[in-house]
C-alpha positions as a Python dict, from the first residue, in 0.01 Angstrom:
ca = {
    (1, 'X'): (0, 0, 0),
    (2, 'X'): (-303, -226, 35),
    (3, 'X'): (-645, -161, 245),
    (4, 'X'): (-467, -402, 541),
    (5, 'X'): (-189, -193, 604),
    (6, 'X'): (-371, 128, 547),
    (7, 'X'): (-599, -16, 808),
    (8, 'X'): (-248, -81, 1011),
    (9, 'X'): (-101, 208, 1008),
    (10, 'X'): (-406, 480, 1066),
    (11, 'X'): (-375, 662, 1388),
    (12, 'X'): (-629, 616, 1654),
    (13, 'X'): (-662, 895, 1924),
    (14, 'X'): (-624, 796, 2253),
    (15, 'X'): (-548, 972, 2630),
    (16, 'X'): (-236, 944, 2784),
    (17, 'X'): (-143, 1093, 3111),
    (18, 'X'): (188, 1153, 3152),
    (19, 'X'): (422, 1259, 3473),
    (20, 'X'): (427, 1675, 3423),
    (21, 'X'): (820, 1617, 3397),
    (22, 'X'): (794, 1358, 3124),
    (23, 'X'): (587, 1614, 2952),
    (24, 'X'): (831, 1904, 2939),
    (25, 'X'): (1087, 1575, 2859),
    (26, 'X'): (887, 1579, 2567),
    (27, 'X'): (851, 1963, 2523),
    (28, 'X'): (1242, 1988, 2549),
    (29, 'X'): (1311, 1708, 2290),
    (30, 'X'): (1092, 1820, 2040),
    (31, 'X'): (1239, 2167, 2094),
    (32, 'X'): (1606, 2002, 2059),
    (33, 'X'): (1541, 1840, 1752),
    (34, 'X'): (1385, 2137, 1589),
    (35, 'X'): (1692, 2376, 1715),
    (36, 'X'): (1907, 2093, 1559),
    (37, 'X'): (1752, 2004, 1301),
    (38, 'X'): (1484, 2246, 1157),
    (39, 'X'): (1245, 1961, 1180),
    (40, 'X'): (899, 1996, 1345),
    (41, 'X'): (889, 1686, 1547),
    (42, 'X'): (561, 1652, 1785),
    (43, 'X'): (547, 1512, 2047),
    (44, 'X'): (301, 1216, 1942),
    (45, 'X'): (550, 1154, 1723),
    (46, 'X'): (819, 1126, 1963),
    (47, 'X'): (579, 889, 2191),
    (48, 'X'): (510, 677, 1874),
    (49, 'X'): (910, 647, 1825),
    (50, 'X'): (945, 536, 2166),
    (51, 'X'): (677, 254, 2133),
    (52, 'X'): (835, 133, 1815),
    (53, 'X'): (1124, 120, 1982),
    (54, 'X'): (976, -77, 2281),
    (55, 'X'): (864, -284, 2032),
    (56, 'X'): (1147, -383, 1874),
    (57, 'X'): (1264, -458, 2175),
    (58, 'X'): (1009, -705, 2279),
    (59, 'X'): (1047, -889, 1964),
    (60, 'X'): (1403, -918, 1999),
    (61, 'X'): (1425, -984, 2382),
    (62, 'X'): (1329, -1377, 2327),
    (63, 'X'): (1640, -1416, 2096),
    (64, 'X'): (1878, -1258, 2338),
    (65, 'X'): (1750, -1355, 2727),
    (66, 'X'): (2089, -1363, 2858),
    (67, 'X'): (2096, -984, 2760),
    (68, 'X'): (1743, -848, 2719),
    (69, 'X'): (1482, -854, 2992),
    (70, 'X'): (1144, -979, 2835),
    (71, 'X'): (914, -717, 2804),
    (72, 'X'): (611, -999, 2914),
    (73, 'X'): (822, -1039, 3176),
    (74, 'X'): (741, -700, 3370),
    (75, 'X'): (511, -639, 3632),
    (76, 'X'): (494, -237, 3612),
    (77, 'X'): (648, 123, 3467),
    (78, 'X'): (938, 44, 3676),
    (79, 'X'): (1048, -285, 3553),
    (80, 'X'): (923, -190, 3176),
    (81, 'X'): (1153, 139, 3227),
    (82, 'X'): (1432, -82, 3331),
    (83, 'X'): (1465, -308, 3066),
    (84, 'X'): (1477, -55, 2821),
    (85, 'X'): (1712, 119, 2974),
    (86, 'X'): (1904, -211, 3058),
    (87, 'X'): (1879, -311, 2680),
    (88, 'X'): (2004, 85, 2556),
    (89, 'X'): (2318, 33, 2808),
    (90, 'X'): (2417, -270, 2681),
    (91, 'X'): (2413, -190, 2305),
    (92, 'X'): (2570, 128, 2373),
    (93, 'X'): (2854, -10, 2589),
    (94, 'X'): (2943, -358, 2378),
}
């Protein structure tokens, strides 16, 4: 792995305030996956999933517009929140 990606991939704190129930979300999860699992998963880890994720999805949203919502698109939590949720519907119901 070169110095770029290195560079890429280091983690940079940062604050994030979160709705108190989104934070026990994230509390129970974790807590799911390690009674599951055995796995210690934290919950940065589980908010750096969900960003990948969100990621993916806008990159693939401009290939697909009849089915994914473009994430450039949105105009706030609400409409970001929808098309993810929108774009998990449809590729678990095909």
């Amino acid at each position: 792995m070169g110095k770029e990606q290195n560079r890429e991939n280091a983690l940079e704190r940062v604050n994030l305030m979160l709705a108190r129930r989104d934070s026990a979300w994230l509390d129970s999860l974790a807590n799911e996956i390690r009674v599951n699992t055995g796995a210690k998963v934290s919950r940065s880890e589980i908010v750096r999933a969900a960003l990948s994720t969100l990621a993916e999805l806008h990159r693939l949203a401009p290939m697909a517009p009849t089915r994914l919502i473009p994430l450039h698109s949105c105009k706030s939590r609400d409409e970001l929140a929808l098309a993810g949720t929108l774009a998990v519907r449809r590729a678990a119901f095909v």
